[in-house]
Backbone as ProteinMPNN parsed JSONL, in Angstrom:
{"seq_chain_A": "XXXXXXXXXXXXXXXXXXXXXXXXXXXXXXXXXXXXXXXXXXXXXXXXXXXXXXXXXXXXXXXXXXXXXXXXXXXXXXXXXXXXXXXXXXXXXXXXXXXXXXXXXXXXXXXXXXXXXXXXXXXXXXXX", "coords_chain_A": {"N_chain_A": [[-0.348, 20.916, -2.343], [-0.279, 17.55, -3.346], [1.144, 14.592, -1.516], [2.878, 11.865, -0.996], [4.544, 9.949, 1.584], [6.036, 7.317, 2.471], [7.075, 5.177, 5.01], [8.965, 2.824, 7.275], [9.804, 0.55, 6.27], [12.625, -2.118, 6.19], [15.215, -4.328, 7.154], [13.509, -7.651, 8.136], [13.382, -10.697, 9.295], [12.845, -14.147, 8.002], [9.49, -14.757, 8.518], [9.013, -12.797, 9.553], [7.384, -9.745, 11.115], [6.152, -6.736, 9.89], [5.363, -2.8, 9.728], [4.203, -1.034, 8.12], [3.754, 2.847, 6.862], [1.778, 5.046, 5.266], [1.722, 7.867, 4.785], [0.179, 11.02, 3.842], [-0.975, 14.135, 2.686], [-2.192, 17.217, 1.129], [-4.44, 16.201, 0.089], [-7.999, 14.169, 0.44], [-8.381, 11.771, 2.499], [-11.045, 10.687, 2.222], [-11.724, 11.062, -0.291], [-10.523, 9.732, -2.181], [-8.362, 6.031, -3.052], [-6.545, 4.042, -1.607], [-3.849, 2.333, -2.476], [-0.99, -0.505, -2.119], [1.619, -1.201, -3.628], [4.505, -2.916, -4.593], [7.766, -3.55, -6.306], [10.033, -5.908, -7.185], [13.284, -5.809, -7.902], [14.179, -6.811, -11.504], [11.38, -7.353, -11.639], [7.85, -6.995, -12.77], [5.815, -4.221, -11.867], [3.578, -4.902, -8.662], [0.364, -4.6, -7.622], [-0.711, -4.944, -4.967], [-2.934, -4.27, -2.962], [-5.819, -2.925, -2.111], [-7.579, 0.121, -0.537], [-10.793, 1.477, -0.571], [-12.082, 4.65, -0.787], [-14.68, 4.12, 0.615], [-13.618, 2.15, 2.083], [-14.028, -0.286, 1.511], [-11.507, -3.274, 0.654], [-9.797, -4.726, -1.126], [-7.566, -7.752, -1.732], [-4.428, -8.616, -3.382], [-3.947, -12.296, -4.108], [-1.921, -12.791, -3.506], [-1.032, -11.49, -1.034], [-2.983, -12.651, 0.836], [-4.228, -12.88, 4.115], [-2.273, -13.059, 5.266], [-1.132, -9.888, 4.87], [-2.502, -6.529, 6.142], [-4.659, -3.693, 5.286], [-4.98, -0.762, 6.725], [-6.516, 2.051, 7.716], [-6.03, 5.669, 9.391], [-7.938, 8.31, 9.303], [-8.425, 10.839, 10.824], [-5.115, 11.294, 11.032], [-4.255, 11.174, 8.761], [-3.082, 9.254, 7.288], [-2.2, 5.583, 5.921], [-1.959, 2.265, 6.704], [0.588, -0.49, 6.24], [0.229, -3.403, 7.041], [2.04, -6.091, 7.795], [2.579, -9.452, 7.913], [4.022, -13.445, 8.643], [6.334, -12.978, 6.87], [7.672, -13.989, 3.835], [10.947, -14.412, 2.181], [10.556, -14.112, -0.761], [8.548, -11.567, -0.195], [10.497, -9.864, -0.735], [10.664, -6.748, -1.815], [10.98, -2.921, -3.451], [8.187, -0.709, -1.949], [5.47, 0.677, -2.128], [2.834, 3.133, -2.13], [-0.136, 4.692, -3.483], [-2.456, 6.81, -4.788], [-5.36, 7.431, -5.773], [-8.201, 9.182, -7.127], [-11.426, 9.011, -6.609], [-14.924, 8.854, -7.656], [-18.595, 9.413, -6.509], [-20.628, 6.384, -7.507], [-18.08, 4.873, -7.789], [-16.703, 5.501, -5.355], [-16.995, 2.877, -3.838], [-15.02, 1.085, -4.616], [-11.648, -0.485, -5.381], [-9.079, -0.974, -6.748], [-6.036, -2.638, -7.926], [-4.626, -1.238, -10.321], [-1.581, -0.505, -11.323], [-1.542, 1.977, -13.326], [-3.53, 3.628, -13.043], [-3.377, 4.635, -10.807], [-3.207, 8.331, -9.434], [-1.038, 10.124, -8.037], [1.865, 9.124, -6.598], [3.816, 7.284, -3.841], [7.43, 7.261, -2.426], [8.206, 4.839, -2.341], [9.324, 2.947, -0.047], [11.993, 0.286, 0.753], [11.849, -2.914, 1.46], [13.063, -5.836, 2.942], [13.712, -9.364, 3.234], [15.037, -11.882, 4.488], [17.152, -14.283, 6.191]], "CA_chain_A": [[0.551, 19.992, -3.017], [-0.056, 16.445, -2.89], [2.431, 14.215, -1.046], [2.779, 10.379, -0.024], [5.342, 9.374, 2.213], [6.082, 5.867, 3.07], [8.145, 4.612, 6.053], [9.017, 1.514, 8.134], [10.948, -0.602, 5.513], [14.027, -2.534, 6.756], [15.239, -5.997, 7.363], [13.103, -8.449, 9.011], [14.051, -12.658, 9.476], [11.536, -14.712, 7.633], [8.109, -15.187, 9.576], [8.621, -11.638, 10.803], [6.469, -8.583, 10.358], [6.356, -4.71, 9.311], [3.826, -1.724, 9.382], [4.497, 0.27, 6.716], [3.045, 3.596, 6.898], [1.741, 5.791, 4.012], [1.602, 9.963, 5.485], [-0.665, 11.64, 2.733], [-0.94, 15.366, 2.546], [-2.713, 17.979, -0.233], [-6.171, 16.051, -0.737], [-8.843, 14.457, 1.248], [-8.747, 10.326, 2.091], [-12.706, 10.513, 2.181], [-12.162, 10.826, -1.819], [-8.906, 8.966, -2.534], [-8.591, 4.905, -2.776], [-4.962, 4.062, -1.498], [-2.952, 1.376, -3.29], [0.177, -0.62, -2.38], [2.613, -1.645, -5.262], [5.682, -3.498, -4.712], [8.66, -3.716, -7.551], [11.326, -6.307, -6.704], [14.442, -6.154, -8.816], [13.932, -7.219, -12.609], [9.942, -7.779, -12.335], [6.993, -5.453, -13.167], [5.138, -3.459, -10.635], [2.687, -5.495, -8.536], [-0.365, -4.368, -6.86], [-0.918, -6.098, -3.881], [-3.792, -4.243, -2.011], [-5.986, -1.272, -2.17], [-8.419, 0.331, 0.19], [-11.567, 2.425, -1.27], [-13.123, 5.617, -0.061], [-15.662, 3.247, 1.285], [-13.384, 1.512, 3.114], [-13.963, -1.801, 0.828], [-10.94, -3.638, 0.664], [-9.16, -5.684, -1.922], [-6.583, -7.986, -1.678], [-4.176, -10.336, -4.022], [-3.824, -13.713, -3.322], [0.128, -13.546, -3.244], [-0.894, -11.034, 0.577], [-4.28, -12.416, 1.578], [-4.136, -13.613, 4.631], [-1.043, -12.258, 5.836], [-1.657, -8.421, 4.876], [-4.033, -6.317, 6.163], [-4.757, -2.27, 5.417], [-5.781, 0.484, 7.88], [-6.211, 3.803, 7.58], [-6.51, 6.609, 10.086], [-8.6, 9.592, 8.593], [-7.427, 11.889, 11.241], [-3.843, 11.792, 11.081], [-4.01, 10.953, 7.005], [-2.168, 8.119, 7.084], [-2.432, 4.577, 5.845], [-1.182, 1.383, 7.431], [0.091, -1.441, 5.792], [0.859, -4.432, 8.421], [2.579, -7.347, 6.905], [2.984, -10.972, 9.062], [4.749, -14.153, 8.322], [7.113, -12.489, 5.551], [8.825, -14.51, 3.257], [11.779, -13.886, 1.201], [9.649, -13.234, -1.826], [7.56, -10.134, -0.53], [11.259, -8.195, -0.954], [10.809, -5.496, -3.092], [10.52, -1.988, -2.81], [6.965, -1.221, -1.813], [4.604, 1.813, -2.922], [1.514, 3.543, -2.072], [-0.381, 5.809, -4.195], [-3.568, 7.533, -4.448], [-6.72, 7.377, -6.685], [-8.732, 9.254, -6.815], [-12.534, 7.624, -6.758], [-15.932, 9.798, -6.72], [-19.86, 8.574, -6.926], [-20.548, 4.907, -7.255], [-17.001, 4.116, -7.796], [-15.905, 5.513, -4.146], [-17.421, 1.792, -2.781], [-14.129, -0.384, -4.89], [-11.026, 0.33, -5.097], [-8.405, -1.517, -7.884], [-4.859, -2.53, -7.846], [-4.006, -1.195, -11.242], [-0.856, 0.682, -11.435], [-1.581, 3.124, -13.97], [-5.233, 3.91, -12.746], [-3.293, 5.868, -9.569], [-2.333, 9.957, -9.974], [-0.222, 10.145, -7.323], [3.092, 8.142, -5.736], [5.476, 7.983, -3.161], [8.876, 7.563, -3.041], [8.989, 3.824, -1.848], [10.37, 2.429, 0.884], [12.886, -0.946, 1.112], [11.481, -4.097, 2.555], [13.802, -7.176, 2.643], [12.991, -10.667, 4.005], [16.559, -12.702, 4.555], [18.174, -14.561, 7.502]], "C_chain_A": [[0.321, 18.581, -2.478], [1.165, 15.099, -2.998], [1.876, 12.515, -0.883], [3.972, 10.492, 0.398], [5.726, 8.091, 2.936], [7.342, 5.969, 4.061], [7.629, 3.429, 6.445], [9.739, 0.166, 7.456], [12.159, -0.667, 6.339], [14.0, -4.116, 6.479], [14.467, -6.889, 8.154], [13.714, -10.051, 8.322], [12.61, -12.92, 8.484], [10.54, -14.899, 8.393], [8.026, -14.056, 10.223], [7.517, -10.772, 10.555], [6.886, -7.485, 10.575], [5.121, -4.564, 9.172], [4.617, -1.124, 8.97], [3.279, 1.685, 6.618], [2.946, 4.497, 5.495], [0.909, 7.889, 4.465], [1.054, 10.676, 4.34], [-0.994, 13.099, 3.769], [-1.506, 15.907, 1.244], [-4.215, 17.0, -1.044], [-6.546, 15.221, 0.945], [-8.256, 12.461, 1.232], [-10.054, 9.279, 2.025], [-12.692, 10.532, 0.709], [-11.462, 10.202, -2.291], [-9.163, 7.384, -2.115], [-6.997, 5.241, -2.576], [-4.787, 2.74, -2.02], [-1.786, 1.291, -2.771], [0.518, -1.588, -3.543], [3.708, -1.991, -4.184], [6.547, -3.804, -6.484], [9.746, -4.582, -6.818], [12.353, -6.248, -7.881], [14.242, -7.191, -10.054], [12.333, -7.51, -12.602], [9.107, -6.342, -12.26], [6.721, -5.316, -11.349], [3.974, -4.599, -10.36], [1.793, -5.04, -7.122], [-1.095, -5.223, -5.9], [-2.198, -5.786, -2.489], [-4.045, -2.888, -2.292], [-7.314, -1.37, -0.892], [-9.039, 1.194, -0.439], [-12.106, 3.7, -0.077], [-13.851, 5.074, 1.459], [-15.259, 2.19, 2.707], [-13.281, -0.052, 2.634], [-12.472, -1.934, 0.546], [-10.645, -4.592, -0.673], [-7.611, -6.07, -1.513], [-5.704, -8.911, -2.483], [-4.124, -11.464, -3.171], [-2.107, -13.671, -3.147], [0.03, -12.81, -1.755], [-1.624, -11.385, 0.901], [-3.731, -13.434, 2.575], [-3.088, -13.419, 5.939], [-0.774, -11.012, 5.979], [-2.533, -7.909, 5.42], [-3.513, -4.492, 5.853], [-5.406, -1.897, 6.111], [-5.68, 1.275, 7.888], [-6.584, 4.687, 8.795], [-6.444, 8.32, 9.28], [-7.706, 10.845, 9.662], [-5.808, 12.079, 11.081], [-3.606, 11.599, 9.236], [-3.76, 10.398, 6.966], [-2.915, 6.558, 7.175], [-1.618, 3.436, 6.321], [-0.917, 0.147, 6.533], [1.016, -2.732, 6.718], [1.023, -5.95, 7.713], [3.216, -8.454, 8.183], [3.463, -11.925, 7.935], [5.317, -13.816, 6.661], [7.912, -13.352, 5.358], [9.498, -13.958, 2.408], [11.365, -13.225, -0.122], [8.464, -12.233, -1.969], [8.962, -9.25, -0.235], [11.004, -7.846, -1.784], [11.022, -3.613, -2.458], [9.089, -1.185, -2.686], [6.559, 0.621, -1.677], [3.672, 2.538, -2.349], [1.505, 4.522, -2.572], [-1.631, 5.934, -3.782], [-4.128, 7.673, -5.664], [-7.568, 8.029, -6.491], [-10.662, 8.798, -7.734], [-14.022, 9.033, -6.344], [-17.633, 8.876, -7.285], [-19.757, 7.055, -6.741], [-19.232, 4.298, -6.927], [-15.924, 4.308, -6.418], [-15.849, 3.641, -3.019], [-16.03, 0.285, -3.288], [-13.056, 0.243, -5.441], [-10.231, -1.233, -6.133], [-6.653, -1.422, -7.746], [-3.987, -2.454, -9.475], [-2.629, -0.483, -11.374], [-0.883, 1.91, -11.809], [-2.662, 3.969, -14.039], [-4.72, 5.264, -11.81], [-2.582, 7.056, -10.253], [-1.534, 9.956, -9.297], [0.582, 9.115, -6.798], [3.79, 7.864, -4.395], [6.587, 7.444, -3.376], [9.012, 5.996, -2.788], [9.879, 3.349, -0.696], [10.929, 0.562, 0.518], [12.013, -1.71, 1.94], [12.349, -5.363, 1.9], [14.219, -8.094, 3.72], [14.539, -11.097, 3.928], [16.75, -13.055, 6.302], [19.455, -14.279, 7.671]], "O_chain_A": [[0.645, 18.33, -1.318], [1.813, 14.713, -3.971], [0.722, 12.127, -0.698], [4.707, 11.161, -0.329], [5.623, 8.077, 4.162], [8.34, 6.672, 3.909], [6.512, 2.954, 6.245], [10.092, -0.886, 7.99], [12.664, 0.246, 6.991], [13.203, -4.849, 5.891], [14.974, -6.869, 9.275], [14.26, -10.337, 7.256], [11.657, -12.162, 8.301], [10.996, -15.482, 9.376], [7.307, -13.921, 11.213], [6.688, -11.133, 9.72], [7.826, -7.182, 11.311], [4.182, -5.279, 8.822], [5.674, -0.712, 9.447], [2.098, 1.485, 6.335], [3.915, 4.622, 4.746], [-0.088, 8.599, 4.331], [2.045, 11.012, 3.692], [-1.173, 13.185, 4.984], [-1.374, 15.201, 0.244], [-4.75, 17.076, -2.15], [-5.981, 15.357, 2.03], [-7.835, 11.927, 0.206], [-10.215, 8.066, 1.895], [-13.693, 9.996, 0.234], [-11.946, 9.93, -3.39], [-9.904, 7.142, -1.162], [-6.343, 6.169, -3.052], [-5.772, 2.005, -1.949], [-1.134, 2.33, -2.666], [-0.141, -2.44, -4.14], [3.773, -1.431, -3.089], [5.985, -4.164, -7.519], [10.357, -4.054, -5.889], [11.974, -6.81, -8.908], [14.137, -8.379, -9.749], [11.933, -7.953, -13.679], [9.416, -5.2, -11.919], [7.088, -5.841, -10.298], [3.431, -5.188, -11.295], [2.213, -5.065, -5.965], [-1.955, -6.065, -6.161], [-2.429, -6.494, -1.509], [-3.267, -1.977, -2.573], [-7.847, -2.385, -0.443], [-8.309, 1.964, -1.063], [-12.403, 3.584, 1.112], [-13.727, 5.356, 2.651], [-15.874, 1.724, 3.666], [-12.608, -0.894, 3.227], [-11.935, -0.885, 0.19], [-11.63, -5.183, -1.115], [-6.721, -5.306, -1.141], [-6.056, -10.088, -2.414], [-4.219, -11.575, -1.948], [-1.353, -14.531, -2.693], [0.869, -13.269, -0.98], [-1.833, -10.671, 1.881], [-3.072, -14.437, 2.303], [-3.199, -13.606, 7.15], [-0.215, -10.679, 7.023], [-3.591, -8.538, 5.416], [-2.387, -4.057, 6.093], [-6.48, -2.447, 6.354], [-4.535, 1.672, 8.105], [-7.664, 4.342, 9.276], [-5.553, 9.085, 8.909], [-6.709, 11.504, 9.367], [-5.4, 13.239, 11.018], [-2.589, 12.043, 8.702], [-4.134, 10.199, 5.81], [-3.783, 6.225, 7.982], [-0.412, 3.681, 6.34], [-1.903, -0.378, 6.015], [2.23, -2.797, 6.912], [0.151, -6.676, 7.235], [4.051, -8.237, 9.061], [3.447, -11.643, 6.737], [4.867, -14.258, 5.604], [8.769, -13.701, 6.17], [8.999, -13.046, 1.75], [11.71, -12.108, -0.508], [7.732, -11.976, -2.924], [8.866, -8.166, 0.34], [11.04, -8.555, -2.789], [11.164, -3.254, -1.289], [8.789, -0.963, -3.859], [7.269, 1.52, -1.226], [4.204, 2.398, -1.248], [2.419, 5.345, -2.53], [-2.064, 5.423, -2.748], [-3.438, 8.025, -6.621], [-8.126, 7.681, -5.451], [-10.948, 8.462, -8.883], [-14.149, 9.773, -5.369], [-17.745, 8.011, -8.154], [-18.954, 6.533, -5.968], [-19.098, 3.432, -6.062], [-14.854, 3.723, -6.247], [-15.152, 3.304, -2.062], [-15.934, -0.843, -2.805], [-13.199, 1.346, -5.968], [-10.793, -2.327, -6.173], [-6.065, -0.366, -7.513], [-3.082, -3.209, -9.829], [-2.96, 0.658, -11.697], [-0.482, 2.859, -11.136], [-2.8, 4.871, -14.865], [-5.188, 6.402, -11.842], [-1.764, 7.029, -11.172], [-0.591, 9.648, -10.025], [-0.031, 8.091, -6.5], [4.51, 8.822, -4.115], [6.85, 7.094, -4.527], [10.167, 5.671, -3.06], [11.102, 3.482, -0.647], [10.124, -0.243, 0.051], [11.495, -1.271, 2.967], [12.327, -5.755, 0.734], [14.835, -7.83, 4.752], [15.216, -10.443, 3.134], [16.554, -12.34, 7.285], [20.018, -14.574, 8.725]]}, "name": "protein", "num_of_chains": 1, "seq": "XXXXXXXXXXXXXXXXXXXXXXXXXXXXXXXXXXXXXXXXXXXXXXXXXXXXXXXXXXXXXXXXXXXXXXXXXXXXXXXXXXXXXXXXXXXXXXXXXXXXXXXXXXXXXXXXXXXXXXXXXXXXXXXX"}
């Protein structure tokens, strides 16, 4: 059965940071690209970073700079480490799973509707 699990959402001050973890279970992350999504209250879904198979990276411009992803293969789990947070990266924030085989394991896409799998979301909210 495949699972995501996100943790580490809460309150941080502005300029603070969060690692957000993503606990994957029921497939492999040697074939899987991971994806985070954020939704804040009234706007669409927005993909803000994926990691490929490969390990190639993408990032938007609304996290570069300030985001980064990391994955550890042994324990399954993906990292996502967020610095100087402002008020407008609250939402509640995503990771899913793609999966990616042949050429296309080397790039990895922040589409929403590209990923099979979800998790449940965790809370992140920026405020003094």
């Amino acid at each position: 059965q495949v699972q995501l699990v996100e943790s580490g959402g809460g309150l941080v001050q502005p300029g603070g940071s969060l690692r957000l973890s993503c606990q994957t279970s029921g497939f492999s992350l040697e074939d899987y690209a991971i994806g985070w999504f954020r939704q804040a209250p009234g706007k669409e879904r927005e993909g803000i970073i994926c990691i490929s198979p490969s390990n190639n990276v993408y990032y938007a411009d609304s996290v570069k700079g300030r985001f980064t992803i990391s994955r550890d293969n042994a324990k399954n789990t993906e990292y996502l480490q967020m610095n100087s947070l402002k008020p407008e990266d609250t939402a509640v924030y995503y990771c899913a799973a793609q999966r990616r085989t042949g050429w296309r394991r080397e790039l990895c896409v922040v589409v929403a509707g590209s990923y099979d799998y979800w998790g449940q979301g965790t809370q992140v909210t920026v405020a003094s």
